[in-house]
C-alpha positions as CSV (number, residue, x, y, z in Angstrom):
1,X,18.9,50.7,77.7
2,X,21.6,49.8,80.6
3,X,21.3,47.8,83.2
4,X,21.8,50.7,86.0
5,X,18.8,52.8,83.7
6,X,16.5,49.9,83.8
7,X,16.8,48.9,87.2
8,X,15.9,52.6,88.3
9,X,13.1,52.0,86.1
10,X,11.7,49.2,87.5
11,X,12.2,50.2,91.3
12,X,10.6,53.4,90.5
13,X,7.7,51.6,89.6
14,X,7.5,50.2,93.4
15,X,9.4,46.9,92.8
16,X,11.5,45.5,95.7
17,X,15.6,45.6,94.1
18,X,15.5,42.0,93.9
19,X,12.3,42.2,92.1
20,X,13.8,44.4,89.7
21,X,16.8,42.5,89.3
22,X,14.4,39.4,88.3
23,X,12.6,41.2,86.0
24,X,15.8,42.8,84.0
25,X,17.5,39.4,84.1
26,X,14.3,38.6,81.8
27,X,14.0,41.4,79.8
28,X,17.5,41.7,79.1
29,X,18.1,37.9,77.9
30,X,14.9,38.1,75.7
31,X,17.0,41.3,74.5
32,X,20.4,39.9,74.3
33,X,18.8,36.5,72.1
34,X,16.7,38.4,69.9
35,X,13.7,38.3,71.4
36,X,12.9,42.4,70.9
37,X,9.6,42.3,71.6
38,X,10.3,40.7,75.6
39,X,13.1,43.1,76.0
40,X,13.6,46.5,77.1
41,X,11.2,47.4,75.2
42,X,8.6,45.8,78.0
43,X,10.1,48.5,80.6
44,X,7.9,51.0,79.2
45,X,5.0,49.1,78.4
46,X,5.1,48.2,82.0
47,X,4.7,52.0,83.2
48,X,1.6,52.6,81.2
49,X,0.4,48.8,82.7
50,X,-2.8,48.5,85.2
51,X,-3.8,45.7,87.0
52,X,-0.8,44.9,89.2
53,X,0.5,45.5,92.7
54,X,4.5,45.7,92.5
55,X,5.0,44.9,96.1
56,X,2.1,42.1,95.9
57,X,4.0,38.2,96.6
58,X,3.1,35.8,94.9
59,X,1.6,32.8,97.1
60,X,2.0,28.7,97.1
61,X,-1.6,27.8,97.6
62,X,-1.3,24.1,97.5
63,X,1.9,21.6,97.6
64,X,1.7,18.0,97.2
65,X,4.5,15.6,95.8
66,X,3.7,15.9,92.2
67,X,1.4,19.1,92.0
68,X,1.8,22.4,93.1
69,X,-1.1,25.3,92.7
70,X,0.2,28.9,92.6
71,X,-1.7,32.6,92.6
72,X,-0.6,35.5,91.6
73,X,-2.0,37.5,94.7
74,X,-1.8,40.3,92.7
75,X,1.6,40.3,91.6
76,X,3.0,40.8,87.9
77,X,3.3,36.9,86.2
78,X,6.7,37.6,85.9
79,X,7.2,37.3,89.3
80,X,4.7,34.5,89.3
81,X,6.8,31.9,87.7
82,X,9.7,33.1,88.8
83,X,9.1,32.1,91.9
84,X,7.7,28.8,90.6
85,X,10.7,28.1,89.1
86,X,12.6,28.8,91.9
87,X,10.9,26.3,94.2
88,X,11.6,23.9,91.7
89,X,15.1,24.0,91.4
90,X,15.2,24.4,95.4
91,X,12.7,21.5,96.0
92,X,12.8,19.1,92.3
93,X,10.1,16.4,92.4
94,X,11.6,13.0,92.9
95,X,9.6,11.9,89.6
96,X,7.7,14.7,88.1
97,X,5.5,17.5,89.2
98,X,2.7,19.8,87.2
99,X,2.6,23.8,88.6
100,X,-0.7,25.5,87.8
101,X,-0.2,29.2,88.2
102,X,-3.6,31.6,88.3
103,X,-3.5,35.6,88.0
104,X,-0.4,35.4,86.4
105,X,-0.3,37.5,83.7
106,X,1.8,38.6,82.0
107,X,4.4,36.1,81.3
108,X,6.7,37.1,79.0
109,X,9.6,35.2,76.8
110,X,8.6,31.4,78.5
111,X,11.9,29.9,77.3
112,X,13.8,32.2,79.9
113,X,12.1,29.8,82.7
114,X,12.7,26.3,81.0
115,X,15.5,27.5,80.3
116,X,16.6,27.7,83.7
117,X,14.8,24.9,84.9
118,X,16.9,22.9,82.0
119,X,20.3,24.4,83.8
120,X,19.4,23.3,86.5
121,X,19.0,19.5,85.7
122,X,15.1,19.1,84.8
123,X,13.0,18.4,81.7
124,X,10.3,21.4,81.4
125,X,7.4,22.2,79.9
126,X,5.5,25.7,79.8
127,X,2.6,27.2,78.5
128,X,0.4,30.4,79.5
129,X,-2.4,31.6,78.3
130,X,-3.2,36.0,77.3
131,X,-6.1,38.0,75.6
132,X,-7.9,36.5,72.7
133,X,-5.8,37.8,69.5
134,X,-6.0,34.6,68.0
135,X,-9.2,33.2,65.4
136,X,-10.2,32.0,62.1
137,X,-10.3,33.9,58.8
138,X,-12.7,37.0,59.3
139,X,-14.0,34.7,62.6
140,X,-13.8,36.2,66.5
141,X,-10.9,35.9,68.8
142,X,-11.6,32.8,71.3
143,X,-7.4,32.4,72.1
144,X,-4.5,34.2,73.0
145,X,-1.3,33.3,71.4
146,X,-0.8,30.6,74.1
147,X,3.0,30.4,73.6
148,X,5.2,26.5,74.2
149,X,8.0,26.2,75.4
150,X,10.0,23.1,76.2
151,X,13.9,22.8,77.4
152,X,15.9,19.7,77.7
153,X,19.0,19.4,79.7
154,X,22.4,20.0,78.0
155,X,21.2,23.0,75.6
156,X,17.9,21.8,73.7
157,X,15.2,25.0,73.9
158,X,11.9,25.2,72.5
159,X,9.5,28.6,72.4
160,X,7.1,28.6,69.5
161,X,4.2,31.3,69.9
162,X,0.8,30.6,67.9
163,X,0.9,33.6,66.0
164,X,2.9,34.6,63.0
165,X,3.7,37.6,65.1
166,X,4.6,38.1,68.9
167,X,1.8,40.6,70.7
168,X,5.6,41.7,72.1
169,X,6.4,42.7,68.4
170,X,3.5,44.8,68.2
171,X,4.3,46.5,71.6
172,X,8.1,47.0,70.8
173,X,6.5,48.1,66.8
174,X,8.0,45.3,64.9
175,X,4.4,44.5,63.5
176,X,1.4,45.9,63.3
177,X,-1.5,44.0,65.5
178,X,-3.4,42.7,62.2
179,X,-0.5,41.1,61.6
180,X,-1.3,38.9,64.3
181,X,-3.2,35.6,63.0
182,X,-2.4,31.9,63.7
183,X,1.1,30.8,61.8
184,X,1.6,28.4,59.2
185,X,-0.3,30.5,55.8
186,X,-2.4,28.3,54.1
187,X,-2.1,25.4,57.4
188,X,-3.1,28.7,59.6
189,X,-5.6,25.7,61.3
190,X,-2.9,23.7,62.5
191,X,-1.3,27.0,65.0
192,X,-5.5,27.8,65.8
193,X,-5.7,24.6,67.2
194,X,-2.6,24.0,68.8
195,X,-3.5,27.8,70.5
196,X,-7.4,26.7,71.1
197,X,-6.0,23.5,72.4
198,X,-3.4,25.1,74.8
199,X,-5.7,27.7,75.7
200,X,-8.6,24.9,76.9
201,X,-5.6,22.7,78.9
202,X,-5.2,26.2,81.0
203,X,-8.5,27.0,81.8
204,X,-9.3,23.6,82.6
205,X,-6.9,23.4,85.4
206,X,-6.8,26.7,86.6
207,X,-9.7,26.8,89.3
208,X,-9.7,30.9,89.6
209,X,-10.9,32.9,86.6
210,X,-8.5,35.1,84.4
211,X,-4.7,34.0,82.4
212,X,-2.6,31.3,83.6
213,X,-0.1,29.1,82.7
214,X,0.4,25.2,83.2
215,X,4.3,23.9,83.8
216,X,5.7,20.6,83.7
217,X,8.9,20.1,85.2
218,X,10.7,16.4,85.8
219,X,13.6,14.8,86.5
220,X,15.2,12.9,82.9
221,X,16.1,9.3,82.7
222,X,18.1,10.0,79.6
223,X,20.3,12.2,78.1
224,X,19.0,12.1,74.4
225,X,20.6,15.5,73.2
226,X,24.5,14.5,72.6
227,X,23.0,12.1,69.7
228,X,21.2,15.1,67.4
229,X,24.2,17.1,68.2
230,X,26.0,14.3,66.4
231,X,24.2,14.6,63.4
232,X,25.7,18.2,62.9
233,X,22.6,20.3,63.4
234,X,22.0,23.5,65.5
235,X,19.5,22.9,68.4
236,X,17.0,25.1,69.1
237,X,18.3,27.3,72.0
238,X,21.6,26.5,71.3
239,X,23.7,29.7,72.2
């Protein structure tokens, strides 16, 4: 899909142009580094999506030195942290600062925002929560994959998803949903209760019901990445 054909998509769909043009800047760099499954592919999926208002805004609730509260309003959780992450870069904290966001769902590829926090300067942390896929063995689903993400200035990118699968690979048809289980085989625990874990830290701060996501951004007092690019390895996120 081109640019010109997603865009038309998307604006069909009753996003404002620069909405759209948000929303294809993600998709197309999930597409563009792999990521199939937060792609173009998530065009589509969006048209047979409920639950959203297009032309909703997002709202800043609550803003205080080192915490900010954010809800959806309604809006598509793209747009959500998008704008969270915008603020930040427009108004960094002077230290550090946790960004709760509520209704915002979905999130898609979370190392497109710390990412761009990361270019811009500041150490980030993500997580969001989703629907339960995640459980033990022949046990019920209590998480959702509850993806990480972390981004260091100077090209150090983190996004590690709880599953051995993507819910995004099953949308775009690169696995089939029951291959969707906690990674790590045999250490299948270890994923379960980084996901259970992740999934409690949202809910817990999250003070309206329904998926969020929890967001650490700060300013760094070092710059530790030019010493493991010495060693000769390729970072995570490295381009």
């Amino acid at each position: 899909m081109d640019a010109d054909a997603g865009l038309r998509r998307l604006v069909a769909l009753g996003f404002s142009e620069r909405d759209a043009a948000l929303l294809w800047r993600h998709f197309d760099d999930a597409e563009q580094r792999g990521k199939l499954g937060h792609g173009h592919s998530r065009i589509p999926w969006l048209e047979t999506l409920d639950g959203y208002d297009a032309r909703a805004e997002p709202r800043l609730v609550l803003a205080e030195a080192g915490f900010e509260r954010w809800t959806g309003n309604g809006a598509i959780g793209y747009l959500v942290l998008g704008r969270a992450v915008e603020a930040q870069l427009k108004r960094p904290p002077e230290h550090a600062r946790v960004v709760v966001c509520e209704r915002t769902f979905p999130t898609g590829m979370l190392g497109h925002y710390v990412r761009r926090l990361a270019d811009g300067g500041l150490v980030a942390l993500l997580t969001a929560t989703s629907p339960a896929r995640l459980g033990p063995p022949g046990g019920p689903k209590v998480a959702g994959t509850n993806p990480l993400a972390i981004a260091v200035p100077g090209g150090f990118v983190a996004d590690v998803s709880m599953g051995a699968v993507t819910w995004g690979d099953v949308i775009a048809g690169r696995a089939a949903a029951n291959d969707l289980v906690p990674f790590g085989g045999e250490q299948w625990h270890k994923a379960f209760a980084l996901a259970l874990g992740l999934q409690l830290l949202v809910d817990a701060l999250v003070a309206e019901p329904g998926f969020g996501a929890v967001l650490i951004v700060a300013r760094p007092e070092a710059d530790p990445v030019p010493a493991l690019r010495g060693l000769g390895i390729r970072l995570p996120g490295a381009a």
